[in-house]
CHARMM-style PDB file with segment names, atoms N, HN, CA, C and O in Angstrom:
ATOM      1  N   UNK     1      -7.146  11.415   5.290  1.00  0.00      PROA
ATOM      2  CA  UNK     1      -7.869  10.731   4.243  1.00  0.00      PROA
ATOM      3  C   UNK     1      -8.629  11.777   3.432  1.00  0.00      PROA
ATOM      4  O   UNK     1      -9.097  12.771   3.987  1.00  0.00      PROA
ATOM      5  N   UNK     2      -8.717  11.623   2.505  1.00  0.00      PROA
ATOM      6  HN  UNK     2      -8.337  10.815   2.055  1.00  0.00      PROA
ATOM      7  CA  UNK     2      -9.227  12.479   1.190  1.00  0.00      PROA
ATOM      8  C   UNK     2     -10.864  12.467   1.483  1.00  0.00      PROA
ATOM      9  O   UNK     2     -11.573  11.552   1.901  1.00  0.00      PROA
ATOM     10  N   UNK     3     -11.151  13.654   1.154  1.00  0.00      PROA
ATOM     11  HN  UNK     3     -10.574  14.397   0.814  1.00  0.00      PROA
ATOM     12  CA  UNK     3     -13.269  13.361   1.305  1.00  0.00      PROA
ATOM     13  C   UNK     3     -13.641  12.697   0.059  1.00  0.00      PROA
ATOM     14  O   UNK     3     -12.791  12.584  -0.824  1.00  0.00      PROA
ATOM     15  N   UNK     4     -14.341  12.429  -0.039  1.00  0.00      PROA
ATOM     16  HN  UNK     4     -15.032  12.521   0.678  1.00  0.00      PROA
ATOM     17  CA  UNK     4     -15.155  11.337  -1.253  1.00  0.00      PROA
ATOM     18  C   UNK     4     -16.510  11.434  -0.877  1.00  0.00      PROA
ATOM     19  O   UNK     4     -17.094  11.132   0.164  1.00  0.00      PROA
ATOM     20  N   UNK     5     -16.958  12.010  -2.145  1.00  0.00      PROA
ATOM     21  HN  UNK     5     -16.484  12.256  -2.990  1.00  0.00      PROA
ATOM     22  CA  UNK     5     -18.886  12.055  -2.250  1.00  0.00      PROA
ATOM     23  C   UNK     5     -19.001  11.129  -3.109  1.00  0.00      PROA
ATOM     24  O   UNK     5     -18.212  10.516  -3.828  1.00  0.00      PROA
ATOM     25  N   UNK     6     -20.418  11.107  -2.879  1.00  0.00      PROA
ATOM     26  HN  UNK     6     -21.059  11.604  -2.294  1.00  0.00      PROA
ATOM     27  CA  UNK     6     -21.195   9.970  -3.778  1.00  0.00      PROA
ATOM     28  C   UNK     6     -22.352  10.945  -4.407  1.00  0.00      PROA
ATOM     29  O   UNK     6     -22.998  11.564  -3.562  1.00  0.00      PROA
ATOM     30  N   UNK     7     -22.691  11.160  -5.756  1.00  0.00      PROA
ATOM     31  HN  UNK     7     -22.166  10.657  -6.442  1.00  0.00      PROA
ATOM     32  CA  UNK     7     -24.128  11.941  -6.620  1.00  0.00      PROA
ATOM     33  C   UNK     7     -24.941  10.740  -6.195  1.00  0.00      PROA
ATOM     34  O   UNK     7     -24.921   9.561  -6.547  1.00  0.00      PROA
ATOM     35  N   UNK     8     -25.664  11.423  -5.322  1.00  0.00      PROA
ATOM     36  HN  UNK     8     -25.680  12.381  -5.036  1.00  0.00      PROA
ATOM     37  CA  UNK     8     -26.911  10.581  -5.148  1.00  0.00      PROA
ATOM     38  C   UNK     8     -28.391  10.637  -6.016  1.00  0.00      PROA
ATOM     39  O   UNK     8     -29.304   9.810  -6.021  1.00  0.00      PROA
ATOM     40  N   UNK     9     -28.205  12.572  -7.105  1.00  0.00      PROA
ATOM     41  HN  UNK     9     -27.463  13.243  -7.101  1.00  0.00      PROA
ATOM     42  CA  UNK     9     -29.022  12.637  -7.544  1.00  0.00      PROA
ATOM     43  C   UNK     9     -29.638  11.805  -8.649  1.00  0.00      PROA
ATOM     44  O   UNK     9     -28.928  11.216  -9.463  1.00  0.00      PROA
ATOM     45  N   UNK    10     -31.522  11.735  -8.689  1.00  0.00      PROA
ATOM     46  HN  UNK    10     -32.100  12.213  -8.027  1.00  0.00      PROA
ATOM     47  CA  UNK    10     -32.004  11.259  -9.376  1.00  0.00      PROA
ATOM     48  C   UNK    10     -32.224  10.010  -8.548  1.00  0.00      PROA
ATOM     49  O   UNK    10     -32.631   9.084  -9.249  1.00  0.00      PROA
ATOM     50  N   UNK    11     -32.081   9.711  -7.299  1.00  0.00      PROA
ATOM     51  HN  UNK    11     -31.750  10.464  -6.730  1.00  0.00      PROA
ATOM     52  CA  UNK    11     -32.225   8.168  -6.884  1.00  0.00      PROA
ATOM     53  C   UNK    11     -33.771   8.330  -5.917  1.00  0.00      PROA
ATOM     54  O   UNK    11     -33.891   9.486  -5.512  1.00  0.00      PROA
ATOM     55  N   UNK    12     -34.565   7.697  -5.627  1.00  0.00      PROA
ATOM     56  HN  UNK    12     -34.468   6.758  -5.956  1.00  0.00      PROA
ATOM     57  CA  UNK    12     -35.285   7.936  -4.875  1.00  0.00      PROA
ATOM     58  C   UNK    12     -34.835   8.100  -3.497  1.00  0.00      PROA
ATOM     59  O   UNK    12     -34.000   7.361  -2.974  1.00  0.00      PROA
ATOM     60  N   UNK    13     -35.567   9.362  -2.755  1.00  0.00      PROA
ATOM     61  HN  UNK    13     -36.245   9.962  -3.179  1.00  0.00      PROA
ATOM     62  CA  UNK    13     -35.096   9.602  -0.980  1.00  0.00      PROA
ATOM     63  C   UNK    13     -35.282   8.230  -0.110  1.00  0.00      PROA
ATOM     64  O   UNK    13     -34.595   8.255   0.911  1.00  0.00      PROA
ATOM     65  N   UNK    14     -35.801   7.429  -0.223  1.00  0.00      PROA
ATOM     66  HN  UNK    14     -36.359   7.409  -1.053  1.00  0.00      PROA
ATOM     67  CA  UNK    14     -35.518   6.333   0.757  1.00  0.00      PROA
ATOM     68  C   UNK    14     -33.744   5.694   0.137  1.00  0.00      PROA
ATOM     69  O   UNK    14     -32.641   5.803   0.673  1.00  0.00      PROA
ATOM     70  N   UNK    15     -34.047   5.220  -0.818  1.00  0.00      PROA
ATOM     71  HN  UNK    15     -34.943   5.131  -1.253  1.00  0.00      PROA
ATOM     72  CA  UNK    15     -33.181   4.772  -1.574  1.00  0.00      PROA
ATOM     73  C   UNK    15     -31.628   5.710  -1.237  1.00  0.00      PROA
ATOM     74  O   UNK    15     -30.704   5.071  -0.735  1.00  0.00      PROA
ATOM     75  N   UNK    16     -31.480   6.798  -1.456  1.00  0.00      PROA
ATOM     76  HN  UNK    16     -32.230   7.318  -1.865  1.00  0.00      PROA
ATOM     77  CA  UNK    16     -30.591   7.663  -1.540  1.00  0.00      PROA
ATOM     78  C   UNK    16     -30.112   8.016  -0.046  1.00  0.00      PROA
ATOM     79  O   UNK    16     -28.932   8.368  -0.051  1.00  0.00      PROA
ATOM     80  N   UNK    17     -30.685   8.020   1.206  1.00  0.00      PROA
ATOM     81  HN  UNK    17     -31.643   7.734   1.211  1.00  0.00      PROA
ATOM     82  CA  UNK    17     -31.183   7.850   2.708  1.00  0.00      PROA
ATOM     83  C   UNK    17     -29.961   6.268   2.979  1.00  0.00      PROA
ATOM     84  O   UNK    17     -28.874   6.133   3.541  1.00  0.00      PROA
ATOM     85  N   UNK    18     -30.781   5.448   2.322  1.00  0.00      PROA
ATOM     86  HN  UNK    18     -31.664   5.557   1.865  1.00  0.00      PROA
ATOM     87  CA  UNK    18     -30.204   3.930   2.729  1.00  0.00      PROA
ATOM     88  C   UNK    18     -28.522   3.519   2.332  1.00  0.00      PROA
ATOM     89  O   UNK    18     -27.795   2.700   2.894  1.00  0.00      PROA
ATOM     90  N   UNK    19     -28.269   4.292   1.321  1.00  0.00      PROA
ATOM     91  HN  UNK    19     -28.859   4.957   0.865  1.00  0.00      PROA
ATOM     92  CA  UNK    19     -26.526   4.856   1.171  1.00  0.00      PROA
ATOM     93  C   UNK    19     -26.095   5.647   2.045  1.00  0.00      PROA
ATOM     94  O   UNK    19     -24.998   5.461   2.572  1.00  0.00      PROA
ATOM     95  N   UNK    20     -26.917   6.721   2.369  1.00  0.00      PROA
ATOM     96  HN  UNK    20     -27.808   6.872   1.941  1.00  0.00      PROA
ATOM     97  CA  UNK    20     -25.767   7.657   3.244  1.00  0.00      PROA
ATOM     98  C   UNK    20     -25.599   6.660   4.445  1.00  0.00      PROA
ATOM     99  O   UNK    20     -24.464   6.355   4.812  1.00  0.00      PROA
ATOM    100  N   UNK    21     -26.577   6.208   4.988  1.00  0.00      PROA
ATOM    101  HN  UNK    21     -27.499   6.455   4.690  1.00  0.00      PROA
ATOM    102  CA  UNK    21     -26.640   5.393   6.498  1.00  0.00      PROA
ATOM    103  C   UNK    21     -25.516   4.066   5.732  1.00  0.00      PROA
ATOM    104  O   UNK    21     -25.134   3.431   6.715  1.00  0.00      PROA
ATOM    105  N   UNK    22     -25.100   3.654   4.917  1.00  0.00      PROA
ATOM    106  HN  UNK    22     -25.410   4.169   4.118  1.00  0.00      PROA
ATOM    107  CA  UNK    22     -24.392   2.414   5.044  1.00  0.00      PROA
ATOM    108  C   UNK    22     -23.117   3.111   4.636  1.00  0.00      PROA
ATOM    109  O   UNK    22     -22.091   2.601   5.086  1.00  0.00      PROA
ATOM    110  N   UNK    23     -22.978   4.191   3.862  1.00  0.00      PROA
ATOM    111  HN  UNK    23     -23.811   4.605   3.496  1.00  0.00      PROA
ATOM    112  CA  UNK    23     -21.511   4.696   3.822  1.00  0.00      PROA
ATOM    113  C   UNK    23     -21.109   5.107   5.079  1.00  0.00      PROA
ATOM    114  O   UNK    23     -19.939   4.919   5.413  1.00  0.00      PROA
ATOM    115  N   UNK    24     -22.159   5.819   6.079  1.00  0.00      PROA
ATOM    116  HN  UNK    24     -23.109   5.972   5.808  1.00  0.00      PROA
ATOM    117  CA  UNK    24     -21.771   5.856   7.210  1.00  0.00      PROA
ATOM    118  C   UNK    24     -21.099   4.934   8.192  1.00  0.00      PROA
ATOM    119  O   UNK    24     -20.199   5.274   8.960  1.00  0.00      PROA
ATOM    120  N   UNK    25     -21.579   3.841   8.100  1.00  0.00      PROA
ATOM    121  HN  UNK    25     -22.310   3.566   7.476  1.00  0.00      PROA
ATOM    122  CA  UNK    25     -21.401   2.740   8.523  1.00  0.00      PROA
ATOM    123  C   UNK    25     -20.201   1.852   7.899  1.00  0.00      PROA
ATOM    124  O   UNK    25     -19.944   0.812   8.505  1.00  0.00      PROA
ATOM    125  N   UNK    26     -19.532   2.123   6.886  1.00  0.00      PROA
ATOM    126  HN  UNK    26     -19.741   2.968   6.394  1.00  0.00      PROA
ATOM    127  CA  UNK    26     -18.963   1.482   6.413  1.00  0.00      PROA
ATOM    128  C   UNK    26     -17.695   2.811   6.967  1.00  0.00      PROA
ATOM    129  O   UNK    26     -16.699   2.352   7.525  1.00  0.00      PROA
ATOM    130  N   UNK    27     -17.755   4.100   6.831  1.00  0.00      PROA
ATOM    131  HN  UNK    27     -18.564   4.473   6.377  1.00  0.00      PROA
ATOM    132  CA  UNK    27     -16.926   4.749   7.626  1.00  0.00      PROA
ATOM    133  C   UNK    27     -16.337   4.563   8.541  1.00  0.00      PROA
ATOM    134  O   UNK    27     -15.117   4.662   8.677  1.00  0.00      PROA
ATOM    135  N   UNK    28     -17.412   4.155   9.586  1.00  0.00      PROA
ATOM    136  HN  UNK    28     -18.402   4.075   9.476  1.00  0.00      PROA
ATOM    137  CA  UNK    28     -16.853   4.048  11.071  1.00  0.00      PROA
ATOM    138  C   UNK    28     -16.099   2.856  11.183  1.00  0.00      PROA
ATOM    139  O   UNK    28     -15.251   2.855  12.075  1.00  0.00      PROA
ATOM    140  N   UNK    29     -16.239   1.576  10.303  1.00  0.00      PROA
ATOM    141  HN  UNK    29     -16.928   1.577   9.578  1.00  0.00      PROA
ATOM    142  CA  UNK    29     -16.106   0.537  11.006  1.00  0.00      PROA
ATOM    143  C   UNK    29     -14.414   0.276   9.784  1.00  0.00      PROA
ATOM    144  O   UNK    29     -13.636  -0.630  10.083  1.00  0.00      PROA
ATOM    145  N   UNK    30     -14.274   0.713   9.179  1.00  0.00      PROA
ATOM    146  HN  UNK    30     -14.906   1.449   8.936  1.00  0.00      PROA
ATOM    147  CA  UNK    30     -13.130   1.079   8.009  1.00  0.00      PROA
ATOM    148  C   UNK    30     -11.859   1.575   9.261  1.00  0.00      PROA
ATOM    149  O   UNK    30     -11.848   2.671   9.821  1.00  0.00      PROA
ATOM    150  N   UNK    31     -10.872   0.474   9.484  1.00  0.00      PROA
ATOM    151  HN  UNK    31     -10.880  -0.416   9.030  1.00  0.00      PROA
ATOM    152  CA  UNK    31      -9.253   1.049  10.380  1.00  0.00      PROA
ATOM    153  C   UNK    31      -9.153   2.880   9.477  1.00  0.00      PROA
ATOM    154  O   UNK    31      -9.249   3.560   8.456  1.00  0.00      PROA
ATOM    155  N   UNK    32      -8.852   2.768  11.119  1.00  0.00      PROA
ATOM    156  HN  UNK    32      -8.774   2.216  11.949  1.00  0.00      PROA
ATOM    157  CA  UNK    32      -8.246   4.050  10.649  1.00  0.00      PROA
ATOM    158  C   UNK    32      -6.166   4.240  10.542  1.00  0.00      PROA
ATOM    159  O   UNK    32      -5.386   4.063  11.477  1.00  0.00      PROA
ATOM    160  N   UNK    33      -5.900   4.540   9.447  1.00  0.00      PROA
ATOM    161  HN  UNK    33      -6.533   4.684   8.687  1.00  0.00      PROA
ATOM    162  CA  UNK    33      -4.521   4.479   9.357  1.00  0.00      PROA
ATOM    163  C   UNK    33      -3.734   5.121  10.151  1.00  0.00      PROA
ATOM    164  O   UNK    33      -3.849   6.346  10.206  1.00  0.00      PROA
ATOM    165  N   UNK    34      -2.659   4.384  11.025  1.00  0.00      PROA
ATOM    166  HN  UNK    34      -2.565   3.390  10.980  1.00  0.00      PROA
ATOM    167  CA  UNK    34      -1.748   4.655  11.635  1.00  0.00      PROA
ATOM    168  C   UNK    34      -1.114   5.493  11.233  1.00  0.00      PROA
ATOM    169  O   UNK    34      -0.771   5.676  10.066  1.00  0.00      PROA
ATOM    170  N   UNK    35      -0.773   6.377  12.556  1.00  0.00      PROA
ATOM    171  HN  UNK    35      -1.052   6.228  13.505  1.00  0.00      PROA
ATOM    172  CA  UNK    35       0.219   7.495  11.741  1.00  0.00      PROA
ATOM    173  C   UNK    35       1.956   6.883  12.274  1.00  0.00      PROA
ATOM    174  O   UNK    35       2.283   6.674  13.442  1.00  0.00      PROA
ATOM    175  N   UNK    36       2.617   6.749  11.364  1.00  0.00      PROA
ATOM    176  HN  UNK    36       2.352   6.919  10.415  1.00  0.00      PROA
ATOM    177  CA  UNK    36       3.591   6.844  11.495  1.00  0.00      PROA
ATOM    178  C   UNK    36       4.689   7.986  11.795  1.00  0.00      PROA
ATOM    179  O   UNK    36       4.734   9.153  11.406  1.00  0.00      PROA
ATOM    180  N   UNK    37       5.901   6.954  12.947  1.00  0.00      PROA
ATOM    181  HN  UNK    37       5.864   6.006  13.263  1.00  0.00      PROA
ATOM    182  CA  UNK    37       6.538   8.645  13.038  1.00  0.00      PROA
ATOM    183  C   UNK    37       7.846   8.865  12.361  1.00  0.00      PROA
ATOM    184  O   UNK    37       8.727   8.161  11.867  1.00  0.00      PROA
ATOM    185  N   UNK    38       7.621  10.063  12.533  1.00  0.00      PROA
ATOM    186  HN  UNK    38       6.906  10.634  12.935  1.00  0.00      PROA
ATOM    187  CA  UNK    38       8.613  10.729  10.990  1.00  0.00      PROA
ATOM    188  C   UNK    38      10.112  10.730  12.218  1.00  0.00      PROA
ATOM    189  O   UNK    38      10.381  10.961  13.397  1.00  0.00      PROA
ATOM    190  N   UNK    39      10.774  10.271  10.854  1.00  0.00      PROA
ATOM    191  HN  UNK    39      10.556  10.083   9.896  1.00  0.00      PROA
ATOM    192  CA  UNK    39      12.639   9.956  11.403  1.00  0.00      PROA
ATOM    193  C   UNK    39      13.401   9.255  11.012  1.00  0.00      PROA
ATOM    194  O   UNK    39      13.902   9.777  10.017  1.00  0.00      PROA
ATOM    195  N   UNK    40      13.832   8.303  11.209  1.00  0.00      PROA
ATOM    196  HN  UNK    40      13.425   7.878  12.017  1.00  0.00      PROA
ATOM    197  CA  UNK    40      14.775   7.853  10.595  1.00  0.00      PROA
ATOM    198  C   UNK    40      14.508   6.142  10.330  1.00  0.00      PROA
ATOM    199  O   UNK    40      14.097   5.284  11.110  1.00  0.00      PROA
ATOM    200  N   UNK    41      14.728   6.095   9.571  1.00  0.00      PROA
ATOM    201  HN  UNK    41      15.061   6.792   8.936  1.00  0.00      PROA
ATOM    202  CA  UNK    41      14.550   4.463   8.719  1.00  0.00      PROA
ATOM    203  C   UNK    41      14.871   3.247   9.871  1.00  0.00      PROA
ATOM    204  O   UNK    41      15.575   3.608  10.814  1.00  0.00      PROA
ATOM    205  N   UNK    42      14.418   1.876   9.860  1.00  0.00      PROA
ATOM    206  HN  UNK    42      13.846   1.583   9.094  1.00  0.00      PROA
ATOM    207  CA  UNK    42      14.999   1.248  10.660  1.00  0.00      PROA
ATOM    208  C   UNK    42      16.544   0.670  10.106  1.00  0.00      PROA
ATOM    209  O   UNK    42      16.790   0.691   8.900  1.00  0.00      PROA
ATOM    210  N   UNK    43      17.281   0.295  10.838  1.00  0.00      PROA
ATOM    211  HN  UNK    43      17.081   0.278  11.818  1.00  0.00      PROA
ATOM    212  CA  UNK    43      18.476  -0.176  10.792  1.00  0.00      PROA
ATOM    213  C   UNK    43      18.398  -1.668   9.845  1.00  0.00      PROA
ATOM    214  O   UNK    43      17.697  -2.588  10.267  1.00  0.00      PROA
ATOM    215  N   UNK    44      19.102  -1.803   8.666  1.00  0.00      PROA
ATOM    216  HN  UNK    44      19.671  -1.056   8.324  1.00  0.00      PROA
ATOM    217  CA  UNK    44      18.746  -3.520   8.599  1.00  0.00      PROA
ATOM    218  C   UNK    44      20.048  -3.884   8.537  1.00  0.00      PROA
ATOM    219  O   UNK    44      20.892  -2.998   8.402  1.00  0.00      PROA
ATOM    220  N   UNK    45      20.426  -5.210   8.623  1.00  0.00      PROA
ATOM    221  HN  UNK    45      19.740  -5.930   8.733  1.00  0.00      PROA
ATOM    222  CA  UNK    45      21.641  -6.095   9.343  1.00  0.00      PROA
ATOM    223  C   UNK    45      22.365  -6.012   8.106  1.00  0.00      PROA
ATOM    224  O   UNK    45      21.898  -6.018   6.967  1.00  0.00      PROA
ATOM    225  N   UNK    46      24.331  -5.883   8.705  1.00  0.00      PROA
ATOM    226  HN  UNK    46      24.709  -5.878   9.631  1.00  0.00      PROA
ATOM    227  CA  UNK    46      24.881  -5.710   7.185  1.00  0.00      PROA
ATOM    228  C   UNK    46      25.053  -7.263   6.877  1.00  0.00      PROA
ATOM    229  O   UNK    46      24.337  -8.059   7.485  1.00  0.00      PROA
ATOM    230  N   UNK    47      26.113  -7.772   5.820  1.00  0.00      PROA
ATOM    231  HN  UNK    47      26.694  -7.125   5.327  1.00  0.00      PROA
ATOM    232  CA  UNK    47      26.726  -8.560   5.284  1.00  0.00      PROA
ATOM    233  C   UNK    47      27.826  -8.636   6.340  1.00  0.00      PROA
ATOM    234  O   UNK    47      28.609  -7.687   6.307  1.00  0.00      PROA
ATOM    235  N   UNK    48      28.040  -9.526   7.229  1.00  0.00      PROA
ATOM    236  HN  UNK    48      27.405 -10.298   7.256  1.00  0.00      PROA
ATOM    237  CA  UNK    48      29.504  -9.590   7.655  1.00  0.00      PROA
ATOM    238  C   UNK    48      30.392  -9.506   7.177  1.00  0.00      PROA
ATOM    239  O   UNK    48      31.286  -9.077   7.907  1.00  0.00      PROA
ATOM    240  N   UNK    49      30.805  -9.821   5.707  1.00  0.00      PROA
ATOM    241  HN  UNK    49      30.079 -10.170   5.114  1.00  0.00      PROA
ATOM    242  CA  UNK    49      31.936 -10.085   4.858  1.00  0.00      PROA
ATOM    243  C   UNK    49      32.052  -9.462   4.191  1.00  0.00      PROA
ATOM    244  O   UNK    49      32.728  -9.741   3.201  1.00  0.00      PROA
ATOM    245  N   UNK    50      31.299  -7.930   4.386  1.00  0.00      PROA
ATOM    246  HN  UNK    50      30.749  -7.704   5.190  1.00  0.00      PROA
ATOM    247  CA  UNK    50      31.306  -6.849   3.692  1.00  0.00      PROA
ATOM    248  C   UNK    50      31.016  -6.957   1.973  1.00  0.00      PROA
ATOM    249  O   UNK    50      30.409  -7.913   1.489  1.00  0.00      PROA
ATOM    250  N   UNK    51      31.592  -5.738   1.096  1.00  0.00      PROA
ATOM    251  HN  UNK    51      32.086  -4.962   1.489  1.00  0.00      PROA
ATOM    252  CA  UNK    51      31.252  -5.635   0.027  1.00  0.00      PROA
ATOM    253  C   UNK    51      32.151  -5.874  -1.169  1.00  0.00      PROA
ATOM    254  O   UNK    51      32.912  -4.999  -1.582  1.00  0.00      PROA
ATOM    255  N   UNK    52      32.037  -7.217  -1.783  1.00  0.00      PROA
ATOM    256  HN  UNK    52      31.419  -7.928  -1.447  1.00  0.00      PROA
ATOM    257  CA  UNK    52      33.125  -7.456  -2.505  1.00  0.00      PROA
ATOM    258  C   UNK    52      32.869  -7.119  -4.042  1.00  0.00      PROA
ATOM    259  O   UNK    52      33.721  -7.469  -4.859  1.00  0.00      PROA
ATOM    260  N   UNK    53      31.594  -6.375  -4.508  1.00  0.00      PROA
ATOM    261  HN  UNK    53      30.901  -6.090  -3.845  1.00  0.00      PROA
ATOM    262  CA  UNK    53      31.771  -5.858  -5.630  1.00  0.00      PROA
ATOM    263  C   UNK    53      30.769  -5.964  -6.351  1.00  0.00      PROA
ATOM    264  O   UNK    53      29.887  -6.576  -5.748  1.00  0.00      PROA
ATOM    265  N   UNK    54      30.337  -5.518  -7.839  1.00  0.00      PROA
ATOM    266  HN  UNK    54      31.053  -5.021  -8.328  1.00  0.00      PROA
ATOM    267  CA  UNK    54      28.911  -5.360  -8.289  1.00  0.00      PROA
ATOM    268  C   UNK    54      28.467  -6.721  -8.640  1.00  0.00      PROA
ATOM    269  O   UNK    54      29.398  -7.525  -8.568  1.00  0.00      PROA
ATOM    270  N   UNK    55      27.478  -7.173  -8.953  1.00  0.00      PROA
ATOM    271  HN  UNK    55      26.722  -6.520  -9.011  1.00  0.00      PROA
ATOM    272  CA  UNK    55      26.648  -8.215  -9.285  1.00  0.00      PROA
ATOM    273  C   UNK    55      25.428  -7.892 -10.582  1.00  0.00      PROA
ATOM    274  O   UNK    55      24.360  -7.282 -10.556  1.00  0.00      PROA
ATOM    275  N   UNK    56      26.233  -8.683 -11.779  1.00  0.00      PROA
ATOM    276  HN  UNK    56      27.101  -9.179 -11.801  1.00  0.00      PROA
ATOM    277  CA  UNK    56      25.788  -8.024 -12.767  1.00  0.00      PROA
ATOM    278  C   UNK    56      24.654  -9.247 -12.915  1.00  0.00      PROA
ATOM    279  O   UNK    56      24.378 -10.098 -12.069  1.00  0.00      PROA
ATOM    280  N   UNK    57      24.138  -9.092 -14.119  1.00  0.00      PROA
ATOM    281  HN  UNK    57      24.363  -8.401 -14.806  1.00  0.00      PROA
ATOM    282  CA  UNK    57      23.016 -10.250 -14.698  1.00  0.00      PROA
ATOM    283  C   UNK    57      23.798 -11.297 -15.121  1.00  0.00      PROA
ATOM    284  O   UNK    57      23.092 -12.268 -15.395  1.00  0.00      PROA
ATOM    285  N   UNK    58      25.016 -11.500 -15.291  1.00  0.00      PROA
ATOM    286  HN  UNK    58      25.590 -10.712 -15.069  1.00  0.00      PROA
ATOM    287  CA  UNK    58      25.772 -12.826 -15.956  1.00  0.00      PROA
ATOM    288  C   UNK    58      26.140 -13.360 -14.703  1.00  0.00      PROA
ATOM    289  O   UNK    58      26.195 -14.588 -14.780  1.00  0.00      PROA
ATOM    290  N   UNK    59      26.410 -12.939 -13.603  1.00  0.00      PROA
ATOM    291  HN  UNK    59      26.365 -11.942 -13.541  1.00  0.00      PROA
ATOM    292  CA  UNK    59      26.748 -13.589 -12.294  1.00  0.00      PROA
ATOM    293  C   UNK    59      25.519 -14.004 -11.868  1.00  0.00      PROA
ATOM    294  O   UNK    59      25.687 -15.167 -11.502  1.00  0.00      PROA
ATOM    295  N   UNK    60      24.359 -13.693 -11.710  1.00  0.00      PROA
ATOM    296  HN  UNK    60      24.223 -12.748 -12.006  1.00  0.00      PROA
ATOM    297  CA  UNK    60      23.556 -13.989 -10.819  1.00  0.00      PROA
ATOM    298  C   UNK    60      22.514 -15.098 -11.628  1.00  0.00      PROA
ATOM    299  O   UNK    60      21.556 -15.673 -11.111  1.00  0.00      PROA
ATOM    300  N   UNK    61      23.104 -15.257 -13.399  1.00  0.00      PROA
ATOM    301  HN  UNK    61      23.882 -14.790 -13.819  1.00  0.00      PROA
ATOM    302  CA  UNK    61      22.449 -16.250 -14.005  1.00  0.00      PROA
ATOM    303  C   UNK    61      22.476 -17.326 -14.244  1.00  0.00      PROA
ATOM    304  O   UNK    61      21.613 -18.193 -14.387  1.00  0.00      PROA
ATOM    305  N   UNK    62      24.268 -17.276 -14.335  1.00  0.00      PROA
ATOM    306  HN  UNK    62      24.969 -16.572 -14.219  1.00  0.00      PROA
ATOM    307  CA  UNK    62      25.287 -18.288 -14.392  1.00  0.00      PROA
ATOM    308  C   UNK    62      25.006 -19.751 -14.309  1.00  0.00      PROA
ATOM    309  O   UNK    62      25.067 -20.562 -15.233  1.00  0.00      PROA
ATOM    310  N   UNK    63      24.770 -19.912 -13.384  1.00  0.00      PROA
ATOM    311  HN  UNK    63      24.720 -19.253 -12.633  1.00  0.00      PROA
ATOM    312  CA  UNK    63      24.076 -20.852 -12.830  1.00  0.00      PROA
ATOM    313  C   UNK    63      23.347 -22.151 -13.332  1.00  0.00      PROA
ATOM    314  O   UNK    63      23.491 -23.374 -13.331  1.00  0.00      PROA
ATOM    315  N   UNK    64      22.381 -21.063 -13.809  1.00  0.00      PROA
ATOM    316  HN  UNK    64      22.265 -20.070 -13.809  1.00  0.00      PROA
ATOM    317  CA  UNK    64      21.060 -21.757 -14.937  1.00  0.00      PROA
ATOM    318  C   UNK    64      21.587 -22.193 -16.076  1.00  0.00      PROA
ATOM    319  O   UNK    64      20.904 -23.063 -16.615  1.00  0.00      PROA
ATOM    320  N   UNK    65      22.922 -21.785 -16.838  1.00  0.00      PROA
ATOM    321  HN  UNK    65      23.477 -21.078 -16.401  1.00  0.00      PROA
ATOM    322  CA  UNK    65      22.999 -22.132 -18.130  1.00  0.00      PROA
ATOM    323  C   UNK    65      22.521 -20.875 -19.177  1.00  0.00      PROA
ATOM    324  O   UNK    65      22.733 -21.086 -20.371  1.00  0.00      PROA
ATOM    325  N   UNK    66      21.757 -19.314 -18.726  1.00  0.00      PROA
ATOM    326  HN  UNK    66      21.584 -19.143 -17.756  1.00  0.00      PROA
ATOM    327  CA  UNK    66      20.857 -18.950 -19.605  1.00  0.00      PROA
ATOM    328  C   UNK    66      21.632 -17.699 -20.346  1.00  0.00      PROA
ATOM    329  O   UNK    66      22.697 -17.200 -19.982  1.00  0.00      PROA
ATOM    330  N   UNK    67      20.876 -17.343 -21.408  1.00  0.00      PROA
ATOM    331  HN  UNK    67      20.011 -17.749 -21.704  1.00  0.00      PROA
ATOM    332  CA  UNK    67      21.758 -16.315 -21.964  1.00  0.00      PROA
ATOM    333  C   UNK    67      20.481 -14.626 -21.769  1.00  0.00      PROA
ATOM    334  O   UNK    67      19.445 -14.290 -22.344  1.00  0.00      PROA
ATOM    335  N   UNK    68      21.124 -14.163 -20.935  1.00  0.00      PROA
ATOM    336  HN  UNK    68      21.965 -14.436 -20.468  1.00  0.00      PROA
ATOM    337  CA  UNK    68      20.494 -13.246 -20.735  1.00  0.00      PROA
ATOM    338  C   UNK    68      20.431 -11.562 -20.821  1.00  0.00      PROA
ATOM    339  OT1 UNK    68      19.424 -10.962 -20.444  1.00  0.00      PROA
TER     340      UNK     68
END
C-alpha cells in the first residue's frame, strides 16, 4: 500500500493530535489486502459444442427488430 500524509499544518495541536490518533485507528482496523498468488489463471468451463464462428452485432440483435 502506498504511504499517504495528511498537512496538518496551521491546525491547532490538540486538533491536529485528534487526526493522527483516528487515522491511526482507521489504519489498523482498514482489511488488509490479500496477497494473491502469482500463476496461472483459473480454468473456466468450455462450450461443449465447441466454436462455430464469430458473432457479430447483427446476430446478437436480430432478435429485437433493431438497426444497429
Amino acid at each position: 500500500m502506498e504511504s499517504r500524509t495528511l498537512d496538518l499544518g496551521g491546525l491547532p495541536e490538540p486538533i491536529a493530535r485528534g487526526l493522527e490518533v483516528v487515522a491511526e485507528m482507521a489504519r489498523t482496523m482498514a482489511p488488509t489486502p490479500e496477497e494473491k498468488p502469482a500463476g496461472r489463471l483459473p480454468e473456466l468451463p468450455e462450450w461443449p459444442l465447441g466454436v462455430i464462428g464469430p458473432l457479430g452485432r447483427e446476430e446478437i440483435y436480430s432478435d429485437y427488430n433493431c438497426r444497429c
